[in-house]
C-alpha positions as a LaTeX table, in Angstrom:
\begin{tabular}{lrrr}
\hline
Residue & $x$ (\AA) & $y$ (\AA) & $z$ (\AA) \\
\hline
Unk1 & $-54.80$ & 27.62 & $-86.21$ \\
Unk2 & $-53.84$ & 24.55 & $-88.25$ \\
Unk3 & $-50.80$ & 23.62 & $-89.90$ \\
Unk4 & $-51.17$ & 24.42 & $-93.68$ \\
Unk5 & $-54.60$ & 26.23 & $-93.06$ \\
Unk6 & $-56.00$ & 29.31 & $-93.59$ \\
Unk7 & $-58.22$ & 31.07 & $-90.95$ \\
Unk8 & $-61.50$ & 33.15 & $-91.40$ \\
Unk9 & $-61.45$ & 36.02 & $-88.28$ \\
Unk10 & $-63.99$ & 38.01 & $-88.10$ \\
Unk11 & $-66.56$ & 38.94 & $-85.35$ \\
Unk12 & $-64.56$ & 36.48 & $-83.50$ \\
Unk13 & $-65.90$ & 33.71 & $-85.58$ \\
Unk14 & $-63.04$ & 31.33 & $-86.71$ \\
Unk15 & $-63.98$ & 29.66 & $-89.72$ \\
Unk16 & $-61.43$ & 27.12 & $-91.75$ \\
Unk17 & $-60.65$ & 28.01 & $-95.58$ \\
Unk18 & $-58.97$ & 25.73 & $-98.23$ \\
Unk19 & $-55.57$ & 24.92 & $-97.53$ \\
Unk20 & $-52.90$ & 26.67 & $-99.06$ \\
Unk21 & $-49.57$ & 25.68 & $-100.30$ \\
Unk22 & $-47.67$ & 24.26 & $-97.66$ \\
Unk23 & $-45.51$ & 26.76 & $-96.31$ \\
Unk24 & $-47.81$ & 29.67 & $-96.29$ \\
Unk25 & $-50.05$ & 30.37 & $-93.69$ \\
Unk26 & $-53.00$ & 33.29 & $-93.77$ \\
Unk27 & $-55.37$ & 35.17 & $-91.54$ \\
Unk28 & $-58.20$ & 36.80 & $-93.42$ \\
Unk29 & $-58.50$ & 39.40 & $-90.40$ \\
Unk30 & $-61.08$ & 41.25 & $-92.88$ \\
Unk31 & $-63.73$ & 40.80 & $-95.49$ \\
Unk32 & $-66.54$ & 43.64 & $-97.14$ \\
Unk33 & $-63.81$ & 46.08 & $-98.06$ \\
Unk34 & $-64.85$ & 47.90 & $-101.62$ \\
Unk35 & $-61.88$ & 47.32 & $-103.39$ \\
Unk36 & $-59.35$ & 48.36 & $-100.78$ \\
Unk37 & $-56.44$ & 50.10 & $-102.12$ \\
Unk38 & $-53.54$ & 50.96 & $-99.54$ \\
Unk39 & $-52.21$ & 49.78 & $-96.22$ \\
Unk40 & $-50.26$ & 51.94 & $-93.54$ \\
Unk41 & $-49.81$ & 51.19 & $-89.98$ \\
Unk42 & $-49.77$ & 53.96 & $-87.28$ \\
Unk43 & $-47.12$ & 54.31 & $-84.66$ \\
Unk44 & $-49.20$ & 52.14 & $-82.27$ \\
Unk45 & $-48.21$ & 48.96 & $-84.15$ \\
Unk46 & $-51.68$ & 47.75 & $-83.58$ \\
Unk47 & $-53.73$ & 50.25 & $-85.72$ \\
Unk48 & $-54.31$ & 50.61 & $-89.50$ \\
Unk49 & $-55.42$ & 53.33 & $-92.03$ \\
Unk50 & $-57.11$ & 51.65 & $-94.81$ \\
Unk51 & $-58.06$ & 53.18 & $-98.54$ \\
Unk52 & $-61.22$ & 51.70 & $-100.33$ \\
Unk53 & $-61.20$ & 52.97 & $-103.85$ \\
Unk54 & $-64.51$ & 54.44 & $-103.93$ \\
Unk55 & $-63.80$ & 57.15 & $-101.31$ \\
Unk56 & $-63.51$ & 56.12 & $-97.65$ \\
Unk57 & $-60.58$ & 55.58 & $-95.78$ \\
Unk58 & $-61.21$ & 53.59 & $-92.49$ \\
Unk59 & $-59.02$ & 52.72 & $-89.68$ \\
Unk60 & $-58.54$ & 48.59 & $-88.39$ \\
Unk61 & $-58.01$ & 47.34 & $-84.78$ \\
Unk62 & $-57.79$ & 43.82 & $-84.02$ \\
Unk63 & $-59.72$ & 44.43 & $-81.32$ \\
Unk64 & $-62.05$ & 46.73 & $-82.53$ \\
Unk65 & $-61.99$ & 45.50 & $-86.32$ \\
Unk66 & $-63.09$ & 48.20 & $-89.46$ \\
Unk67 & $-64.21$ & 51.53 & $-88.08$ \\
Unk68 & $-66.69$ & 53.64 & $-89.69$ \\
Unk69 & $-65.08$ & 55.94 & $-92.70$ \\
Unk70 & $-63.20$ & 58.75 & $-91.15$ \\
Unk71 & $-64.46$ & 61.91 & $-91.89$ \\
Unk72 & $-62.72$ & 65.04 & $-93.55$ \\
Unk73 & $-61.22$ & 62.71 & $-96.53$ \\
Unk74 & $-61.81$ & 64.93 & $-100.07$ \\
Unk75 & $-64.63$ & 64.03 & $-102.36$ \\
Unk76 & $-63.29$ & 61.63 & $-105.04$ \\
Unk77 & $-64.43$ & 60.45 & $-108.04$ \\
Unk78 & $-64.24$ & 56.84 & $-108.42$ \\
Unk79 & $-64.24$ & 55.21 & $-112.09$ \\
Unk80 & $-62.22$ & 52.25 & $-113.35$ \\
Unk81 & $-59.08$ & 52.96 & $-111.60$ \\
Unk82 & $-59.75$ & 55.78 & $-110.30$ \\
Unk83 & $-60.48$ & 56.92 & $-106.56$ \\
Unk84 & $-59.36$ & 57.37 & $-103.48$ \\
Unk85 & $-55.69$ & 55.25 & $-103.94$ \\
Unk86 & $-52.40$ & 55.33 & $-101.61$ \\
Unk87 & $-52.18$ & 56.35 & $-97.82$ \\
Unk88 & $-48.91$ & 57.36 & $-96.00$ \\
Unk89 & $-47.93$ & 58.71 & $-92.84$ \\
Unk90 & $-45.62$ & 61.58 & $-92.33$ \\
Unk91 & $-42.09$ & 60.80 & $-91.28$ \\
Unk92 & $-42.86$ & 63.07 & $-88.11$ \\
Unk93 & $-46.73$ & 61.83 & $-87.72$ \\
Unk94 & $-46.22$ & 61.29 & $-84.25$ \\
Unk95 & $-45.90$ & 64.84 & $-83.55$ \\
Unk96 & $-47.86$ & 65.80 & $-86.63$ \\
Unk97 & $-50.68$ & 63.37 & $-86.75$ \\
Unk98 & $-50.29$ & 64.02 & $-90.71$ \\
Unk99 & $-51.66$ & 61.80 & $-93.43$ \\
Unk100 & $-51.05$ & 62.45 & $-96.87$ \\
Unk101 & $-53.17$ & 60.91 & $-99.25$ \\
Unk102 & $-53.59$ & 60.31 & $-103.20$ \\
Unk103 & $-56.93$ & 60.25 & $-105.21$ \\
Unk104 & $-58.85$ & 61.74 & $-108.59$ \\
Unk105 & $-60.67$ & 64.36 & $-109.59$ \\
Unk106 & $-62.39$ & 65.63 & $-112.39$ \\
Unk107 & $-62.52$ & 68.81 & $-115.01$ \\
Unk108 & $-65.41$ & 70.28 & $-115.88$ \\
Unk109 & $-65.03$ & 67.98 & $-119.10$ \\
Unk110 & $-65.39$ & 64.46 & $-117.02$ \\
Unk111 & $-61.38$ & 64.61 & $-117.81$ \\
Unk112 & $-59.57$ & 62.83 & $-114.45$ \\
Unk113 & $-56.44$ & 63.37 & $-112.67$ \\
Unk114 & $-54.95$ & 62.76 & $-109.69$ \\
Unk115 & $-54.39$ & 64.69 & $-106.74$ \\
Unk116 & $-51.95$ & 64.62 & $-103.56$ \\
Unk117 & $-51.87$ & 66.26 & $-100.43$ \\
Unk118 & $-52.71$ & 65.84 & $-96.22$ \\
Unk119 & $-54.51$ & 66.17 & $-93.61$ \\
Unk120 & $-54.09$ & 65.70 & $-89.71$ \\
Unk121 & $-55.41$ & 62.17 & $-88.00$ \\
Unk122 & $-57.58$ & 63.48 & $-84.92$ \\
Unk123 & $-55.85$ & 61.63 & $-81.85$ \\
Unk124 & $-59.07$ & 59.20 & $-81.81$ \\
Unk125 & $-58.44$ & 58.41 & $-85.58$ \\
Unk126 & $-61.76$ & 59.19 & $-86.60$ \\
Unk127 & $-61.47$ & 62.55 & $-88.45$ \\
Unk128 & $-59.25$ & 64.21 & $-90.82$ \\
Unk129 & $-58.90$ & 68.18 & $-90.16$ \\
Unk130 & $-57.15$ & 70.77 & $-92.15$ \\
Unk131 & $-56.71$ & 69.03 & $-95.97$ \\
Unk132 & $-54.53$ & 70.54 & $-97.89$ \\
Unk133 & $-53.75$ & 69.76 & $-102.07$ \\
Unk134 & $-50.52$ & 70.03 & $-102.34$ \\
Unk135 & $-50.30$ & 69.05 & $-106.13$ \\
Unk136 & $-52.48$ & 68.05 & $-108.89$ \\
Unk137 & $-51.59$ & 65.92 & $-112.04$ \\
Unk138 & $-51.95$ & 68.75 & $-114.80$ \\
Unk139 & $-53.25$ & 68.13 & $-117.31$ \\
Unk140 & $-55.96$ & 66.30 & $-116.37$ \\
Unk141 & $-55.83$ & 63.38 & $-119.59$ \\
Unk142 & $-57.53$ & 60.73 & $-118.14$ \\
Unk143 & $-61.00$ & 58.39 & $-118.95$ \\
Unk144 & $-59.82$ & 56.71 & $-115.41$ \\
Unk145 & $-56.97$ & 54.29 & $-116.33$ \\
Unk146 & $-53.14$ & 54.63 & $-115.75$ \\
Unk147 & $-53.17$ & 57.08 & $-112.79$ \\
Unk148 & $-50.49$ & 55.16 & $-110.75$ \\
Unk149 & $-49.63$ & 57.86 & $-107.78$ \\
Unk150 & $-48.42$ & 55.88 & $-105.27$ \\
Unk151 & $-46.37$ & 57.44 & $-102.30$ \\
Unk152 & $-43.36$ & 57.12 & $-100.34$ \\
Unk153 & $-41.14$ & 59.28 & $-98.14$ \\
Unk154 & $-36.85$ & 58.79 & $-98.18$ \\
Unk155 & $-34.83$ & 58.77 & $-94.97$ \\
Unk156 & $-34.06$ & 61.93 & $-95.73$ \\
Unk157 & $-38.07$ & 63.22 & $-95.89$ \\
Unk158 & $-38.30$ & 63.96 & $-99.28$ \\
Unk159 & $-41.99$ & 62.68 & $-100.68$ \\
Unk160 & $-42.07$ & 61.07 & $-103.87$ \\
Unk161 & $-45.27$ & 60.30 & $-105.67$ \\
Unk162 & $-45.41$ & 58.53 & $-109.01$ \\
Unk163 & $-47.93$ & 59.25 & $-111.97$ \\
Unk164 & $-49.24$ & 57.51 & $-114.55$ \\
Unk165 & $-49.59$ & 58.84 & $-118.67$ \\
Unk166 & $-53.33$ & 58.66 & $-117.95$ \\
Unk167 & $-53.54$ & 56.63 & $-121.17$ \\
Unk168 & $-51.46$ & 59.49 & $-123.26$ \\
Unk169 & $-48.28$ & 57.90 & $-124.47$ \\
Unk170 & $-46.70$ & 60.11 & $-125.59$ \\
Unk171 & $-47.03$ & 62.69 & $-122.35$ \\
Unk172 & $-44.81$ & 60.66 & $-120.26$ \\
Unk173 & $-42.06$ & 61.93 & $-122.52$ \\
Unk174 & $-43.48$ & 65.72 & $-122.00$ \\
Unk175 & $-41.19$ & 66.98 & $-119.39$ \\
Unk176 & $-44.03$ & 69.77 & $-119.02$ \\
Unk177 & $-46.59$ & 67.91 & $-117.93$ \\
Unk178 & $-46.93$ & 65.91 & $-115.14$ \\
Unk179 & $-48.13$ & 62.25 & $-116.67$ \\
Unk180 & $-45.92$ & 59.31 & $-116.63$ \\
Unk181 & $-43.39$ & 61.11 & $-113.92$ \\
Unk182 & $-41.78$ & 60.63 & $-110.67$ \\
Unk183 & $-42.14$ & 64.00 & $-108.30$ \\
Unk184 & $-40.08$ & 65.22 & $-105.51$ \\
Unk185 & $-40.98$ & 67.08 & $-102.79$ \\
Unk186 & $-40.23$ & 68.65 & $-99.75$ \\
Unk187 & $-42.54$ & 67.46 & $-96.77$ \\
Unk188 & $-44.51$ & 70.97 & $-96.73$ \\
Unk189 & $-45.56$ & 70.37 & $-100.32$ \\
Unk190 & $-42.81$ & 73.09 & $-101.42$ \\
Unk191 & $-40.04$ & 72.25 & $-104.96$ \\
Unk192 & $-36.38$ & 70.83 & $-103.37$ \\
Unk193 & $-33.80$ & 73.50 & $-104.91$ \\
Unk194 & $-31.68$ & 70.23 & $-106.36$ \\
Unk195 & $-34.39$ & 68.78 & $-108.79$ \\
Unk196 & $-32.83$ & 68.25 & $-111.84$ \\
Unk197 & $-35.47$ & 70.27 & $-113.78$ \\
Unk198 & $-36.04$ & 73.25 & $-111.61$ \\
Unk199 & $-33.77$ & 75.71 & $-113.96$ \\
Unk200 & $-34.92$ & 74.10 & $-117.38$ \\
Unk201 & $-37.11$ & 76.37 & $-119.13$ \\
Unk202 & $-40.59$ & 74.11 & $-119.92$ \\
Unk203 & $-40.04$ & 71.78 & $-117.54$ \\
Unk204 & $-41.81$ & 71.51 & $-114.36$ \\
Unk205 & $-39.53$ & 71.43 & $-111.92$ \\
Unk206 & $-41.01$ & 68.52 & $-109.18$ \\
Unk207 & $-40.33$ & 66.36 & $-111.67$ \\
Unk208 & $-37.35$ & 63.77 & $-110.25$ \\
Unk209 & $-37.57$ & 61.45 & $-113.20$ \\
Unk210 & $-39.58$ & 60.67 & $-116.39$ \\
Unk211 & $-40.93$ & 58.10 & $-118.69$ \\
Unk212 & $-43.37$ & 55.83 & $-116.29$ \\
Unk213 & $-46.25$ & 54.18 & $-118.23$ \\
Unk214 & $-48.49$ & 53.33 & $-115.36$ \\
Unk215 & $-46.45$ & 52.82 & $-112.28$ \\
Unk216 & $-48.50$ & 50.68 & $-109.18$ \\
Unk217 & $-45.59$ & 50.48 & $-106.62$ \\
Unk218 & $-43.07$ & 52.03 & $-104.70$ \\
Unk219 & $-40.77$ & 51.65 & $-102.05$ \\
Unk220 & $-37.03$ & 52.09 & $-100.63$ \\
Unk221 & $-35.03$ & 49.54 & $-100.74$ \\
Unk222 & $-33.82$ & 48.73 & $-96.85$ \\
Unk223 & $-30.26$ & 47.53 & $-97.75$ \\
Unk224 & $-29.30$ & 50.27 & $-100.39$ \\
Unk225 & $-31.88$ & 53.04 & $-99.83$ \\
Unk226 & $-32.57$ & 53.37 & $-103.77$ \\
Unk227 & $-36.39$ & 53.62 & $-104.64$ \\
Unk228 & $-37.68$ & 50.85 & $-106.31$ \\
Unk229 & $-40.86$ & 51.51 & $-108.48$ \\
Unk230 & $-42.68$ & 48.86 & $-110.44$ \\
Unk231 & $-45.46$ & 49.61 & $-113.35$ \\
Unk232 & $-47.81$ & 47.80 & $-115.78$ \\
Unk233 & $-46.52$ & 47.45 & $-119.67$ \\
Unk234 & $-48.65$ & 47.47 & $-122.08$ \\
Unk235 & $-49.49$ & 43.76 & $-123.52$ \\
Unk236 & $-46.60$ & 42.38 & $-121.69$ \\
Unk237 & $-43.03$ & 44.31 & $-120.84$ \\
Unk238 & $-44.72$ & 44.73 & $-116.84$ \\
Unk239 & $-41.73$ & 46.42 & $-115.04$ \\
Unk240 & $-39.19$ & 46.79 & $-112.10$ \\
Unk241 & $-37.01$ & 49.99 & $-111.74$ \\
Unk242 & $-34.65$ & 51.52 & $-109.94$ \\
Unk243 & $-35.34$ & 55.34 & $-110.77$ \\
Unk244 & $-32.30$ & 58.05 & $-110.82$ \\
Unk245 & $-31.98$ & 61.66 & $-110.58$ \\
Unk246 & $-33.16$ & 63.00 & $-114.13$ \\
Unk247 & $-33.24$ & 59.59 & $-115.80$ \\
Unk248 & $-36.00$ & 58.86 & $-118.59$ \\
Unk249 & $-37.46$ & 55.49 & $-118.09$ \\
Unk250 & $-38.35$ & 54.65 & $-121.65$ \\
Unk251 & $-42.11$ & 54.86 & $-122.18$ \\
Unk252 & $-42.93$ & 54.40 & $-124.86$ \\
Unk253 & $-40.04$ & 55.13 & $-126.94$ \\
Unk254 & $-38.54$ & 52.57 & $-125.21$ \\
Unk255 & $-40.74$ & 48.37 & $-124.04$ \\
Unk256 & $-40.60$ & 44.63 & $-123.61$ \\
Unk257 & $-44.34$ & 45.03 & $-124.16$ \\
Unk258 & $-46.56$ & 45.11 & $-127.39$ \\
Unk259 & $-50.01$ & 47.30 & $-127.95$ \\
Unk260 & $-52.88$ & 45.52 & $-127.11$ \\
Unk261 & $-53.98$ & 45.24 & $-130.83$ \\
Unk262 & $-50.67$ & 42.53 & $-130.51$ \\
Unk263 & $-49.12$ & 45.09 & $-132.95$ \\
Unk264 & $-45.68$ & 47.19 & $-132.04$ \\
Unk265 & $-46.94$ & 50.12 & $-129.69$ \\
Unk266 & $-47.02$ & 52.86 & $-132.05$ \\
Unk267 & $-43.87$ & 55.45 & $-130.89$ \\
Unk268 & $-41.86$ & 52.14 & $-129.55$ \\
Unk269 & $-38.31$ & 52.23 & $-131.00$ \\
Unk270 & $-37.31$ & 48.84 & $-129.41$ \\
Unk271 & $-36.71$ & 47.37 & $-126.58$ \\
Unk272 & $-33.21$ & 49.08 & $-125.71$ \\
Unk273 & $-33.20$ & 53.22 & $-126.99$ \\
Unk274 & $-30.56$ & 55.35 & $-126.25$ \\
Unk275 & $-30.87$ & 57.88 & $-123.72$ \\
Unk276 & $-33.29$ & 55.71 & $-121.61$ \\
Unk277 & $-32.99$ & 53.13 & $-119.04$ \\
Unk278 & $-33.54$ & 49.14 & $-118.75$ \\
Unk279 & $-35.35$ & 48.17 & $-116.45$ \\
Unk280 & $-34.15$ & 46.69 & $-113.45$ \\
Unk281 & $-36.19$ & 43.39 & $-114.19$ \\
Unk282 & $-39.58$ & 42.68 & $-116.31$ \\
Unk283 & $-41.83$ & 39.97 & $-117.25$ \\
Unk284 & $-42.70$ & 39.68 & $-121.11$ \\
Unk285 & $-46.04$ & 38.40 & $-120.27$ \\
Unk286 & $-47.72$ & 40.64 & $-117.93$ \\
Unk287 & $-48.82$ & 39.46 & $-114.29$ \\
Unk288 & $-50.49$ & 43.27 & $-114.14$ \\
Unk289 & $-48.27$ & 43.95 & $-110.88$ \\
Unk290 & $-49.29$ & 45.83 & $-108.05$ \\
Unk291 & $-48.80$ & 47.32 & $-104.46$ \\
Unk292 & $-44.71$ & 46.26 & $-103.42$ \\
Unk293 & $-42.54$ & 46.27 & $-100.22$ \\
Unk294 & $-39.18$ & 45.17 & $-99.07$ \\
Unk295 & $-39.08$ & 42.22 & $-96.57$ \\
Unk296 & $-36.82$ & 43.08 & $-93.83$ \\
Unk297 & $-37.46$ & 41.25 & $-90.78$ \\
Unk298 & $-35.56$ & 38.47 & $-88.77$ \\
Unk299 & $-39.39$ & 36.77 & $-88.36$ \\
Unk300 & $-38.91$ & 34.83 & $-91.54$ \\
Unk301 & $-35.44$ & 34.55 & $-92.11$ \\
Unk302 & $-36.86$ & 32.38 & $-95.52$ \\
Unk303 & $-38.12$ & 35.78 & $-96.97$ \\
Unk304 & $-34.50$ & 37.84 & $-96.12$ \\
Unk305 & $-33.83$ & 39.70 & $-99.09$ \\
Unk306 & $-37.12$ & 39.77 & $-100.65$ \\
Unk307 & $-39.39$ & 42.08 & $-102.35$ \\
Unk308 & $-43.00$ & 40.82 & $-102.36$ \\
Unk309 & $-45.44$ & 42.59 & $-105.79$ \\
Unk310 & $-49.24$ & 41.97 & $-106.02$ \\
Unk311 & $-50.40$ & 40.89 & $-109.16$ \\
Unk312 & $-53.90$ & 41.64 & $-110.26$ \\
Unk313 & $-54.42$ & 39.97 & $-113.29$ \\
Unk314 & $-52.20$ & 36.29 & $-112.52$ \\
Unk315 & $-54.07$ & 36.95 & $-108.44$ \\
Unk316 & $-51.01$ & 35.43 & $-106.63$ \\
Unk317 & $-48.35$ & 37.56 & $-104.67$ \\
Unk318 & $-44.57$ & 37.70 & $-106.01$ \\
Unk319 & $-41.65$ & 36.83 & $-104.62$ \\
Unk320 & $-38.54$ & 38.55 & $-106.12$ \\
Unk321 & $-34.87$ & 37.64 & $-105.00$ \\
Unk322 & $-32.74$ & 40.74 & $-104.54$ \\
Unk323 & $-28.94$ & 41.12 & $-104.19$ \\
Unk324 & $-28.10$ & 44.38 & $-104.99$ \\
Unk325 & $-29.66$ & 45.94 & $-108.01$ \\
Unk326 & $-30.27$ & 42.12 & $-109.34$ \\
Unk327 & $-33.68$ & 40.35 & $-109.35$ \\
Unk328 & $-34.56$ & 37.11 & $-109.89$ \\
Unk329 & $-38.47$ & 35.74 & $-109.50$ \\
Unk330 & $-38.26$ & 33.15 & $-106.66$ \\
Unk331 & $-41.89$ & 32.36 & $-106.05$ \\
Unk332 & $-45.71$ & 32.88 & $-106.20$ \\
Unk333 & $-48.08$ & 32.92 & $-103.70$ \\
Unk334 & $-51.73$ & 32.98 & $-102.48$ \\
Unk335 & $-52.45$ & 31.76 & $-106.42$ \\
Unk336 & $-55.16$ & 29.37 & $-104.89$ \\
Unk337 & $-57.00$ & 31.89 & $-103.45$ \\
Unk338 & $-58.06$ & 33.27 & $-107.19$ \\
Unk339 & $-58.24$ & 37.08 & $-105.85$ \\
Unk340 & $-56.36$ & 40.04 & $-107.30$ \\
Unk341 & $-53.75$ & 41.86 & $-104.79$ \\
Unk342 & $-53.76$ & 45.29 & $-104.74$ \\
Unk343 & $-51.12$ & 45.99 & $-102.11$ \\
Unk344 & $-48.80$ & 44.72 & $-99.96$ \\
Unk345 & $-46.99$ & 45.71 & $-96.94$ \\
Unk346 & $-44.53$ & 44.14 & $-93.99$ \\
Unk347 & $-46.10$ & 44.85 & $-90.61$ \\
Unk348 & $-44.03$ & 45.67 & $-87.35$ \\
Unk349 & $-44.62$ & 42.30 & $-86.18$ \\
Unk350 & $-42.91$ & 40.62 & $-89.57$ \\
Unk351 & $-45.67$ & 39.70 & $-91.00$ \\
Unk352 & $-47.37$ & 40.21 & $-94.58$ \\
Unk353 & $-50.36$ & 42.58 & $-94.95$ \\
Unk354 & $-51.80$ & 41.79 & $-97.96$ \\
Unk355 & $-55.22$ & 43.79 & $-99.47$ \\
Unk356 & $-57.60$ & 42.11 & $-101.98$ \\
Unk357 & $-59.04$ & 44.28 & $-105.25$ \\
Unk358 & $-62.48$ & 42.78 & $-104.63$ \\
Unk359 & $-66.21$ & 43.89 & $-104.21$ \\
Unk360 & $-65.66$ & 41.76 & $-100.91$ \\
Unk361 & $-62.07$ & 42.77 & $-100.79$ \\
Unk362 & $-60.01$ & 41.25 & $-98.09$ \\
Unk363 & $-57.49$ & 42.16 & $-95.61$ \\
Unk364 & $-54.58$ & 39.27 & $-95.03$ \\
Unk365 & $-52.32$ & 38.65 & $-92.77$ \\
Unk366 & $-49.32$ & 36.43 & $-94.41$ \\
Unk367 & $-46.96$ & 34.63 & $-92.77$ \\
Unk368 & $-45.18$ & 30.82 & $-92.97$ \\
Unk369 & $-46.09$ & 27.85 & $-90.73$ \\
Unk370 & $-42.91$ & 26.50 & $-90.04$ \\
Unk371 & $-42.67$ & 29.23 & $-86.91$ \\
Unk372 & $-45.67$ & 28.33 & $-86.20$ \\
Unk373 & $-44.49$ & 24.50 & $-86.13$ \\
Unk374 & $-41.01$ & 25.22 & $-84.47$ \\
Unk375 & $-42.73$ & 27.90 & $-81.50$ \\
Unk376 & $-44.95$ & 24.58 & $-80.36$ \\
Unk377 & $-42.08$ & 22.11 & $-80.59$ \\
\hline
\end{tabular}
């Protein structure tokens, strides 16, 4: 491949792109995914499960390429943001094979929520067997925007899912309800005895924090082992936070954003309210963030101590700077390419894995030419 050049792969045709900025190099390694959704890889290091929001989840080889959907995924309904959404494997899915999954259903009044829970991978990745829901968003408040629910499991094995208000304000303050919240559970679905609501009467008790408006990433930081979560504002006020134990993140007492009349959203108090928590870092103009992870790999030493966010609406991917709980925006990439990101993850080989929110949605594979350069010199 070129210097500076991007690269087409697929069918084993190798096709040349635009070029991108200068430093960044990218494989498109897959086109004519339906608005692909999540990333994870499987213990192999060379396989992939892939979410496409309007129901299938598929598995990628680069040998092999996009299988057919894998059977035994739930019935979803798909509708603006709503469908099937995030994919993670089970600390112990080598000796599980366990996949949990996040996606929406609806009441018998068209009303959507979301819905977690897992199945196990069949050893030739094309089935899922056994699905069990595990939890549902209750209630179910939503037209198909602000859903959120993306996943992620803590050294220690605890699963935490994030869900949006589903377009309620106000029900992300509701500590009985499960909109606009931060769960924690054990890995067999079950309520961990220290979550801080479990003796509160009115509260439901998976809830590990509260006060998310629509939240679109989430991941553990590598360095300090503190989840990191990042959501869309309003009209502006997009977000980065650090969530603690019991903490109320704000919404919508509490934003750096506006309504999108361009008046003050309604229940706001400010941008600073007592009782809830700044974010860690936010943009006053929203780039509509997306999918996030940590870079932590000695393949780029340019990218140590980064955390990479999709942006849908500004289509580049964002570079943050972290040194401890600080954050400082370094960079955006990928711009050129005019696509919206959906997610982003680091592969076992160092690289970026970056999915496109497309009709033709893309798989990427993001890295920087100058190893390229230095491993021919």
């Amino acid at each position: 491949m070129a210097r500076f050049t991007a690269a087409l792969l697929l069918g084993g045709a190798l096709a040349t792109l635009p070029a991108l900025a200068a430093e960044v190099q990218v494989q498109v390694l897959q086109d004519k995914l339906d608005h692909p959704w999540s990333v994870a890889f499987l213990p192999d290091n060379q396989t992939l499960l892939i979410t496409e929001r309007s129901g299938q989840l598929r598995s990628w080889q680069p040998q092999s390429g996009l299988s057919q959907p894998i059977e035994g995924v739930p019935q979803v309904v798909a509708r603006r943001q709503a469908g099937l959404l995030d994919v993670v494997l089970a600390p112990d899915f080598a000796q599980s094979r366990r996949v949990w999954l996040s996606y929406t259903e609806a009441n018998s009044r068209g009303e959507l929520g979301a819905v977690v829970g897992y199945g196990q991978l069949s050893a030739d990745n094309r089935r899922l067997t056994d699905f069990k829901t595990v939890v549902r968003q209750t209630p179910q408040l939503s037209a198909g925007n602000n859903l959120g629910t993306r996943l992620a499991f803590d050294g220690d094995g605890y699963l935490y899912i994030v869900f949006g208000d589903n377009f309620h304000s106000s029900s992300a303050q509701d500590l009985d309800k499960l909109t606009g919240k931060i769960l924690r559970l054990n890995q067999d679905g079950s309520v961990p005895k220290d979550n801080p609501f479990v003796s509160r009467s009115g509260a439901r008790p998976e809830i590990w924090a509260y006060g998310l408006r629509n939240p679109q990433g989430l991941a553990f930081n590598p360095w300090t082992q503190q989840m990191w979560e990042s959501e869309h504002g309003p009209r502006g006020g997009d977000e980065v936070n650090i969530p603690q134990k019991g903490k109320n993140y704000g919404w919508p007492l509490a934003t750096w954003g506006i309504d999108y009349s361009g008046s003050k959203v309604p229940e706001s108090k400010g941008t600073h309210v007592a009782g809830t928590e700044q974010p860690a870092f936010y943009w006053k103009v929203s780039p509509a963030v997306s999918g996030m992870a940590f870079y932590n790999s000695a393949r780029f030493p340019q990218w140590k101590n980064s955390l990479f966010i999709g942006a849908l609406k500004e289509k580049s991917l964002i570079r943050l700077s972290v040194n401890g709980d600080k954050v400082v925006e370094t960079q955006r990439l990928l711009g050129d390419r005019h696509e919206r990101i959906r997610d982003v993850r680091q592969g076992p080989d160092g690289y970026l894995y970056v999915l496109t929110d497309e009709d033709n949605g893309k798989l990427l594979k993001v890295g920087l030419a100058q190893e390229a350069s230095a491993a021919r010199g």
